[in-house]
N, C-alpha and C positions, 0 to 999 in steps of 0.2 A: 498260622504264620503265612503271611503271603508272597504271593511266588515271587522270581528273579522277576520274570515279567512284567508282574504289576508295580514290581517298585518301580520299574525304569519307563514305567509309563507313567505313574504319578512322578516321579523326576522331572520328565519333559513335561506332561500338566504343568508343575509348581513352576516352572523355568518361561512354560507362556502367560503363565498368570503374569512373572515379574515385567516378563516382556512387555505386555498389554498396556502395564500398570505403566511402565515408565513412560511408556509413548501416550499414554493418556496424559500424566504429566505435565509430559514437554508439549504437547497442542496446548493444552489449555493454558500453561505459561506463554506461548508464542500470541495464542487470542487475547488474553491481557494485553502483551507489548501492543499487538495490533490496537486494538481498544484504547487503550487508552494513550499509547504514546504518540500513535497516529492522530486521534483525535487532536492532540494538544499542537499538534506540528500546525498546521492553518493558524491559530494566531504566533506561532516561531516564525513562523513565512513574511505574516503582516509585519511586525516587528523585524523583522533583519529588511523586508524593501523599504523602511524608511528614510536608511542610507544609500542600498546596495539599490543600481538598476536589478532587476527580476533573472535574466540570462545570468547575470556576473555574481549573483548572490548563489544559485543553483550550482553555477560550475565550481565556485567557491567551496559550496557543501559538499558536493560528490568528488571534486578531483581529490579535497585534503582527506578524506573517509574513504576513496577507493586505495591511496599511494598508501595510506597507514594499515589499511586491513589486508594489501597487497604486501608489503613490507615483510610487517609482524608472520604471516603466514609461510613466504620466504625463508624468513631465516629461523622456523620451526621445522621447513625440510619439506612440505608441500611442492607438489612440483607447480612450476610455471604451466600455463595454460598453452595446448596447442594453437598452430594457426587458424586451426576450423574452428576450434571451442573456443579463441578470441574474436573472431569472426560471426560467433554466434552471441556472444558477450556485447559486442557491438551493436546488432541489430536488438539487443531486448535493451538494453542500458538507453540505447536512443526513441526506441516506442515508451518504456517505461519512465525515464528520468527527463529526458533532453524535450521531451513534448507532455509525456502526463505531468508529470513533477512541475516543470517550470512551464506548462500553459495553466496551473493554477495558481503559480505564484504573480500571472502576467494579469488574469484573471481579477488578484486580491487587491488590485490598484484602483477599481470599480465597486467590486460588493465585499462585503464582509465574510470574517472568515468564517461563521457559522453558518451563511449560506453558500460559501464557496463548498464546505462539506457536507452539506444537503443535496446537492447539485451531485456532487461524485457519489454518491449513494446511486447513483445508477449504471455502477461499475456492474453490479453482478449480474443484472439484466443484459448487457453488451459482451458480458463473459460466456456467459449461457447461449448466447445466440453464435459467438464463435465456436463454443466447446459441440454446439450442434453440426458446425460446419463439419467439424472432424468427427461425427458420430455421434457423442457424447451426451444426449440431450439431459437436461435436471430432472429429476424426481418428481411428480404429482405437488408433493407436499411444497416441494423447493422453487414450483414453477410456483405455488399460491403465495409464498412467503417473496418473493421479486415481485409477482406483478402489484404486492400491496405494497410494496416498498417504494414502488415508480406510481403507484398513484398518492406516493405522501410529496414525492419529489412534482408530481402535477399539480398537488393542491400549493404548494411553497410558491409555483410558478405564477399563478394566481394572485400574490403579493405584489408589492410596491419593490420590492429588492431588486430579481431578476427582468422586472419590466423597464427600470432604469439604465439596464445596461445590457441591453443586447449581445452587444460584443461580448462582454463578460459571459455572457451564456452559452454562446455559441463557442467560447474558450474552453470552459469547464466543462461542456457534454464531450470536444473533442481531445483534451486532456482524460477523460475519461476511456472512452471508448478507446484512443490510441493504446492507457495502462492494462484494457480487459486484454485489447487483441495480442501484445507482448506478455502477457501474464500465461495464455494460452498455445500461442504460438512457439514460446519459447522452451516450453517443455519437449517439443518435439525436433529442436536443435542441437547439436553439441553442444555442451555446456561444461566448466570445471565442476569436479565435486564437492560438497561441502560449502566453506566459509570463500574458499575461492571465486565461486559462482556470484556472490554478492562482490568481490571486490574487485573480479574483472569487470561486471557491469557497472559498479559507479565509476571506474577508472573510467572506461570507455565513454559512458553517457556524461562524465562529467570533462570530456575533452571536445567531444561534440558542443556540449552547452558554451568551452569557452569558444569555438569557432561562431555556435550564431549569436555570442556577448560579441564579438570583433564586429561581423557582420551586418550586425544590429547597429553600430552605432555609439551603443555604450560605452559611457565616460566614467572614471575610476573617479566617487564620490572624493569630492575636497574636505569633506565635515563627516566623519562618521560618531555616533551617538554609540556611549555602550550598552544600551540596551539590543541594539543591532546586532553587537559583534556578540556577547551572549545568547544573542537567540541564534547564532550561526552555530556556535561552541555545541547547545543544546540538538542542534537539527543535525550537527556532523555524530554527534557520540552515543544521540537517545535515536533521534530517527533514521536515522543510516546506520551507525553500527548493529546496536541491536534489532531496530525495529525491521528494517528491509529483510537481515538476514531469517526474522522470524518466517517474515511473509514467504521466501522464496522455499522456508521449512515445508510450510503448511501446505502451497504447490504440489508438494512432492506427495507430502499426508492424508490429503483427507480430501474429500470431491471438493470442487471449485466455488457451488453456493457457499459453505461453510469459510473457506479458504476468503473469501470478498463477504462476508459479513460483516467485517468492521467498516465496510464502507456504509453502513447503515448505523451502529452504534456510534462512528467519529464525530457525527453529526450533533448527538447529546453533550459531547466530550466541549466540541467547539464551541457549538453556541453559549454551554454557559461558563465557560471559559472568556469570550470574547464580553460577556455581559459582568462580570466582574474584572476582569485584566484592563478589559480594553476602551467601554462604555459603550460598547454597541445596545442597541436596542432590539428587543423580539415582543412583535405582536400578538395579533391571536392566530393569526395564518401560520406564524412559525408557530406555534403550540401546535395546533391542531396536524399539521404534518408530521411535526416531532412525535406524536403519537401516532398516527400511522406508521411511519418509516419505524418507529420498536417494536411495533406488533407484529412487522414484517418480516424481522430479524428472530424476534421468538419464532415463527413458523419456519425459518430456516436452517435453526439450532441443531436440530436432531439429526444425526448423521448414523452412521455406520462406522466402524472405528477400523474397518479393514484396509490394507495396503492400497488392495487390488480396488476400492471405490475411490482413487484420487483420479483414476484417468478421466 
């Protein structure tokens, strides 16, 4: 018969098995939403600026996604967020949202969205190199699996796409880089906890985006198409409610290579999205990147499933 003891240690055994299992779960649900709903968001983007200017489509997605998730949370009895942790809300909704987010939708008025999501595949290369600022450097395996990933994103560069539009380039590297340095940065700010954390920063980032829609210039479209306001519906309920909220999950879960690997998977997701939805065309240079940049992402798959490895 086995002692008190052992029971109440296989107890807690069986109780971290559950634990483990569930959080294994919920990553792997949250790298799906990444994966794929993110993917699909570049041609939602293309599709709603065919009406929206780019600033006024973004503040559009983020103000009505931050007021509804801020709302609903509210009157569940969440508290309201402090001054500091709106303050903090602020600064990452504005690196993430008001300059990552809408410097690709500004971006997607030049190149396509399969190579606009090419291009941001070298988030996790500019995360890695902050997460080092703060100490943190990647793994052996995690530094092989970036640096193949930014030479799928140099062979793409190499194409006819990116060489057409400069601007667009120089958009999308810094839409990029702004999402790694808030992605990193932000961890080490006050922040609300939970569902809150997501819908003070689209509030915020989405009240910035309408100051530079004013600022900008942007005129409130005479003619809007519904494929537009559908693809807005789509980027407020699939890419903002859920999908952000996965990201800002995974942040918290698991090291930051893994965390910014769908910026390498989005890439599949879009282009051949854009190649049936939209009629874009992919050469053999996007092939042949397209296959680097997955080889890359398979070298960065394997993680550690501990707490204490998301720092």
């Amino acid at each position: 018969m086995p002692s008190h003891d052992g029971a109440v240690v296989t107890f807690f055994q069986m109780h971290l098995y559950r634990t483990l299992s569930r959080q294994h779960i919920l990553v792997m649900l949250a790298l799906l939403a990444l994966y794929f709903i993110w993917g699909s968001t570049f041609l939602a983007m293309k599709f709603a600026i065919e009406s929206f200017p780019p600033f006024m489509m973004a503040a559009i997605r983020f103000s009505v996604a931050g007021f509804l998730l801020y709302g609903i949370l509210r009157l569940r009895g969440t508290p309201a967020p402090t001054w500091k942790q709106w303050l903090g809300a602020t600064a990452v909704g504005t690196l993430l949202l008001s300059v990552g987010n809408a410097g690709v939708a500004i971006a997607e008025q030049t190149v396509s969205s399969g190579v606009a999501a090419l291009t941001i595949a070298t988030v996790p290369l500019w995360m890695a190199l902050f997460s080092g600022v703060w100490g943190h450097w990647p793994t052996r395996r995690e530094w092989t699996g970036i640096v193949v990933g930014t030479v799928g994103v140099a062979v793409l560069s190499t194409g006819g796409a990116l060489q057409a539009s400069p601007w667009g380039t120089f958009l999308l590297l810094l839409a990029a880089a702004s999402w790694a340095f808030g992605s990193v940065w932000g961890k080490r700010l006050a922040m609300p906890e939970g569902a809150m954390a997501s819908a003070s920063q689209m509030l915020a980032g989405g009240i910035v985006l309408v100051i530079f829609s004013v600022l900008s210039g942007e005129r409130v479209p005479e003619t809007v198409s519904g494929k537009s306001v559908w693809a807005i519906v789509y980027l407020i309920v699939f890419g903002s409610f859920i999908a952000y909220s996965a990201y800002l999950f995974l942040l918290k879960a698991v090291r930051p290579a893994l965390a910014t690997s769908y910026a390498f998977v989005n890439p599949v997701v879009a282009m051949f999205l854009g190649v049936w939805l939209a009629n874009e065309t992919l050469g053999r240079v996007e092939y042949v990147a397209l296959f680097i940049i997955i080889v890359g992402v398979l070298l960065v798959l394997p993680i550690r499933w501990k707490k204490e490895d998301a720092s």
